[in-house]
C-alpha positions in Angstrom: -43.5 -28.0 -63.4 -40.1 -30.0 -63.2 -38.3 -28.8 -61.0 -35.1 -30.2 -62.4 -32.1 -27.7 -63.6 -34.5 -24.8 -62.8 -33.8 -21.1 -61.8 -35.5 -20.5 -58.4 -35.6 -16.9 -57.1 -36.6 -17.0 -53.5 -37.0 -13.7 -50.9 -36.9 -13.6 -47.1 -34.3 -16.8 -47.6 -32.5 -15.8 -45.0 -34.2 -17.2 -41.9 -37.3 -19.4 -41.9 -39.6 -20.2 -44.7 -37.0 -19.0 -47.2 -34.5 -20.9 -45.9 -36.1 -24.2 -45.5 -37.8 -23.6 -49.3 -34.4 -23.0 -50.3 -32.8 -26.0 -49.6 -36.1 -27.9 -50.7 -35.7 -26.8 -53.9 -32.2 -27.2 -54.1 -32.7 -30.7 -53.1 -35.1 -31.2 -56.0 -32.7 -30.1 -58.5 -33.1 -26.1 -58.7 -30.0 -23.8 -58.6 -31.2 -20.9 -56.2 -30.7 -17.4 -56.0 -31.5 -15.9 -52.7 -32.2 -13.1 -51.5 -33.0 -11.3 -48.3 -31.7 -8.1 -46.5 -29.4 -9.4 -43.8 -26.3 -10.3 -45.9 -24.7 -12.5 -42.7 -27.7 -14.8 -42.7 -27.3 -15.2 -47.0 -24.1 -16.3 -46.0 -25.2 -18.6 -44.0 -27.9 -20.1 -46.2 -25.9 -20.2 -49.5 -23.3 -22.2 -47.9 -26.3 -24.8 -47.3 -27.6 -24.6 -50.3 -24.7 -25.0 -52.2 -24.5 -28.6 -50.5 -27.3 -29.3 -53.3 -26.7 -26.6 -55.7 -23.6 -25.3 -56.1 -24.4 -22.5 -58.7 -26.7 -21.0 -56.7 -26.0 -17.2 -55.6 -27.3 -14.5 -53.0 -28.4 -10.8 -53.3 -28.7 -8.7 -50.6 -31.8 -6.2 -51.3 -34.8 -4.7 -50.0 -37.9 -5.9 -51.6 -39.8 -2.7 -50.6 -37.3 -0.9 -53.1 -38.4 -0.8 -56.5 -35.4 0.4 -58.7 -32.9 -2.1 -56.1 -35.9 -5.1 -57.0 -35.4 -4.2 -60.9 -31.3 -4.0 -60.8 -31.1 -7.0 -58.5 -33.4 -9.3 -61.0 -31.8 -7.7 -64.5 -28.3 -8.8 -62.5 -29.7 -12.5 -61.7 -31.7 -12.9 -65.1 -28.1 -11.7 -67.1 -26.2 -14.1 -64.5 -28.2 -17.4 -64.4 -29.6 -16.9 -68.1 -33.1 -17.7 -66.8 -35.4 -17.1 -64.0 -38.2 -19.9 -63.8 -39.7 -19.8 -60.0 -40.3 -17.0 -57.8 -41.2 -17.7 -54.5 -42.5 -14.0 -52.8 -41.8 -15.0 -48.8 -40.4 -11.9 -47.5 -42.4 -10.0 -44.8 -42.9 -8.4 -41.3 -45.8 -8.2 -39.2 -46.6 -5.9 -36.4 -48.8 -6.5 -33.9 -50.6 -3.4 -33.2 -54.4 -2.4 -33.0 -54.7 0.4 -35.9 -55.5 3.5 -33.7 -52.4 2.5 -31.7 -50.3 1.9 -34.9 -48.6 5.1 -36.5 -48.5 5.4 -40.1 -44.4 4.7 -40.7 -45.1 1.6 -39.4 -48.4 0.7 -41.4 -46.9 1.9 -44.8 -43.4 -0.5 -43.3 -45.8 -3.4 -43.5 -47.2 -2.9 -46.5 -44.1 -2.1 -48.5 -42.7 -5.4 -47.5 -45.6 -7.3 -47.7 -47.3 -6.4 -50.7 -45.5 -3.9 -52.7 -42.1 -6.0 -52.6 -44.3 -9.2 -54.0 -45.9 -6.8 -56.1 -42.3 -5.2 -57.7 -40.2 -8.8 -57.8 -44.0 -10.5 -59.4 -43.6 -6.9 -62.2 -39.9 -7.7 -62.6 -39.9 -11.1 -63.7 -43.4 -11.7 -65.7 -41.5 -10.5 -68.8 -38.9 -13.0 -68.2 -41.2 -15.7 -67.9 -43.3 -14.7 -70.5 -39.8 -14.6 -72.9 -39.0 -18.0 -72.1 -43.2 -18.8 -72.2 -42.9 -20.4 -69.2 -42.8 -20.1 -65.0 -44.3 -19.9 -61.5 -45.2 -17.8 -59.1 -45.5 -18.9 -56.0 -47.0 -15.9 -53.1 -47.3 -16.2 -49.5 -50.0 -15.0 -48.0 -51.8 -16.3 -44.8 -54.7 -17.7 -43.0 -54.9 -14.6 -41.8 -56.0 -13.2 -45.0 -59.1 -15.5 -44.6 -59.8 -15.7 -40.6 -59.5 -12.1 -40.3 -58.7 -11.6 -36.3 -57.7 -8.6 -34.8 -54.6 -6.5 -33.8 -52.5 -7.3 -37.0 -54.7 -4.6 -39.4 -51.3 -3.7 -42.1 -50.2 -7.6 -42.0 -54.0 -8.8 -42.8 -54.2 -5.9 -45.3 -51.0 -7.2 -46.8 -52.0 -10.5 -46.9 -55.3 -10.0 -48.3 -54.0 -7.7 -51.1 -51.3 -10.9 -52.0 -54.2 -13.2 -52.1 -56.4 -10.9 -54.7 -53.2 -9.9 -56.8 -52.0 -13.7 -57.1 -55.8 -15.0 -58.1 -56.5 -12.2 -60.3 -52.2 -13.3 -62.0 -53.5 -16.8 -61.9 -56.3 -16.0 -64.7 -54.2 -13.2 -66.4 -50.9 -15.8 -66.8 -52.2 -19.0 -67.4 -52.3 -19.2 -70.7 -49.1 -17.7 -71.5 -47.4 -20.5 -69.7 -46.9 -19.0 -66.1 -48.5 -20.4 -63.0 -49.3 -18.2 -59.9 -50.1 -19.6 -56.8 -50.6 -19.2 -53.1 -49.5 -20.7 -49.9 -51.1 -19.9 -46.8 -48.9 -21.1 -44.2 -50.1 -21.9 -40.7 -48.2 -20.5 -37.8 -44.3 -21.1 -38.5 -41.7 -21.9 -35.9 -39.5 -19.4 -36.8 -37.8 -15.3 -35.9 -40.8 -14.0 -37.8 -42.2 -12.2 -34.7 -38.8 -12.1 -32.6 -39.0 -8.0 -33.2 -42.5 -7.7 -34.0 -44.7 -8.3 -30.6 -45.7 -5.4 -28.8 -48.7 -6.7 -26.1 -50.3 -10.1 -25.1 -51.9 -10.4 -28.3 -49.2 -10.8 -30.0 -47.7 -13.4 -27.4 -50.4 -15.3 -28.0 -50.2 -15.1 -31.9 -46.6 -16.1 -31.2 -47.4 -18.9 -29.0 -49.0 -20.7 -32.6 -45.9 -20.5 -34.4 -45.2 -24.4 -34.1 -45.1 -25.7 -37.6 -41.4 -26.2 -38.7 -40.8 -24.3 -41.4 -39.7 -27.5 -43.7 -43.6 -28.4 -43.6 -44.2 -25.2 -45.6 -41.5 -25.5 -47.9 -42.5 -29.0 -48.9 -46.0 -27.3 -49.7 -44.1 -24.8 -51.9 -42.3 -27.4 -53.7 -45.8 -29.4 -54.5 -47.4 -26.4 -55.1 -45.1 -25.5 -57.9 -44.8 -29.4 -59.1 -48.6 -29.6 -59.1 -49.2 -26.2 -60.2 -52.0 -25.8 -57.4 -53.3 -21.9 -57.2 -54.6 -22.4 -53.5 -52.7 -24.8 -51.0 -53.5 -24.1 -46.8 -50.6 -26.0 -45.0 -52.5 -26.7 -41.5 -55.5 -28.7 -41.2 -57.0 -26.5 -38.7 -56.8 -23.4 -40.5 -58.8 -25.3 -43.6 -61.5 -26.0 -41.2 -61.7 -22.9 -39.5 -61.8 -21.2 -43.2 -64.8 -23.3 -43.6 -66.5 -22.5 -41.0 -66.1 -19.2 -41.3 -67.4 -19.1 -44.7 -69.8 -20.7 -44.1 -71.1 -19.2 -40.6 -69.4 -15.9 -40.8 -71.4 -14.7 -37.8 -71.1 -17.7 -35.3 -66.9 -17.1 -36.3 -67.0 -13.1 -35.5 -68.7 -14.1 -32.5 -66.0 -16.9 -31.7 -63.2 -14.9 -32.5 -64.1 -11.7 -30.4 -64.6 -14.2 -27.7 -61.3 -15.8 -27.5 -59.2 -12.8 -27.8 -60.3 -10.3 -26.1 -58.6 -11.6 -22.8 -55.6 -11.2 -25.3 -57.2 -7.4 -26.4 -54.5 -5.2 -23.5 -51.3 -6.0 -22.0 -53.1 -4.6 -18.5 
């Protein structure tokens, strides 16, 4: 897809990922609507953007509401005239083993995770499939893939936004909309500033080198390209191999380099 004069809906663009994909896209030529739940970080963001697009806008909503995700995209759709990229980037993770996590906290996860890609992906497919044409573009994670423990609601999440954007991918091709999915390595970024609880997650933390403009320009490709599948590090692409293809020897390795990581005591 061009990305010239197009209508990019991005969530999470307050901080991070959504941020950085923001102004990528701007740059390339799209007017942007973010949106995120802290309105003093939009703020912050649109002023940025608007360096590169200045018809872009910001909504403040939870993703993990359906009727506020329906109202919010009916607004933007009426506003902008057209919505021709969504990027699904807003999320949480916990890091918790699953007898130690209680419910609220699971069904927090998952609401942001998957249900709010699920309700923004609902709201705009018939959009897209008005103007016959759009993408999709869903984050999931490596995580997804090298399933490790102590994150069980994040890898859940993940997994589920994997299955739902393949099984899109077949459903929406032929009626002009591309779905894809970005698996981002570990992002430099607030993403676990309030979500580590115990060494694990430290050390999951500790990962989170890759600026977040490296992901963003994998978005932006991703959508040019229309690729369904891109992993962003090169070590999480071999480590996918080798775990499908010695799924065994990489339980084995896995258990064995974090279980020093398993207790904070």
């Amino acid at each position: 897809m061009d990305l010239k004069n197009r209508m990019a809906l991005i969530t999470g663009a307050g901080t991070g990922i959504g941020r950085a994909t923001a102004i990528e896209l701007a740059r390339y030529g799209c007017t942007i609507i973010l949106v995120d739940i802290r309105e003093d970080k939009l703020a912050e963001v649109l002023n940025e953007v608007r360096n590169y697009a200045p018809d872009s806008t910001a909504e403040v909503c939870d993703v993990s509401d359906e009727s506020r995700v329906k109202q919010m995209i009916q607004a933007s759709h009426q506003r902008h005239g057209s919505i021709d990229i969504l990027v699904n980037n807003a999320g949480i993770i916990i890091v918790k083993f699953f007898d130690e996590l209680p419910e609220d906290e699971f069904n927090r996860q998952m609401a942001v995770n998957f249900y709010g890609t699920l309700y923004l992906t609902r709201a705009v497919v018939p959009i897209m499939k008005e103007q016959g044409r759009g993408a999709i573009i869903n984050l999931s994670s490596p995580m997804a893939k090298l399933i490790t423990p102590g994150a069980t609601a994040y890898i859940v999440s993940k997994a589920a936004i994997y299955a739902l954007s393949e099984e899109l991918y077949y459903e929406l091709k032929d009626r002009g909309i591309h779905v894809g999915v970005v698996l981002p390595g570990g992002t430099r970024s607030e993403f676990f500033d309030n979500a580590v609880f115990d060494r694990l997650g430290e050390y999951y933390r500790s990962h989170g080198k890759m600026p977040p403009a490296k992901t963003a320009r994998s978005i932006r490709k991703a959508i040019e390209k229309e690729r369904f599948e891109t992993v962003t590090q090169a070590s999480d692409r071999v480590y996918i191999g080798i775990r499908n293809a010695f799924p065994r020897l990489f339980r084995s390795f896995a258990i064995h380099k974090l279980r020093p990581y398993y207790r904070s005591n």
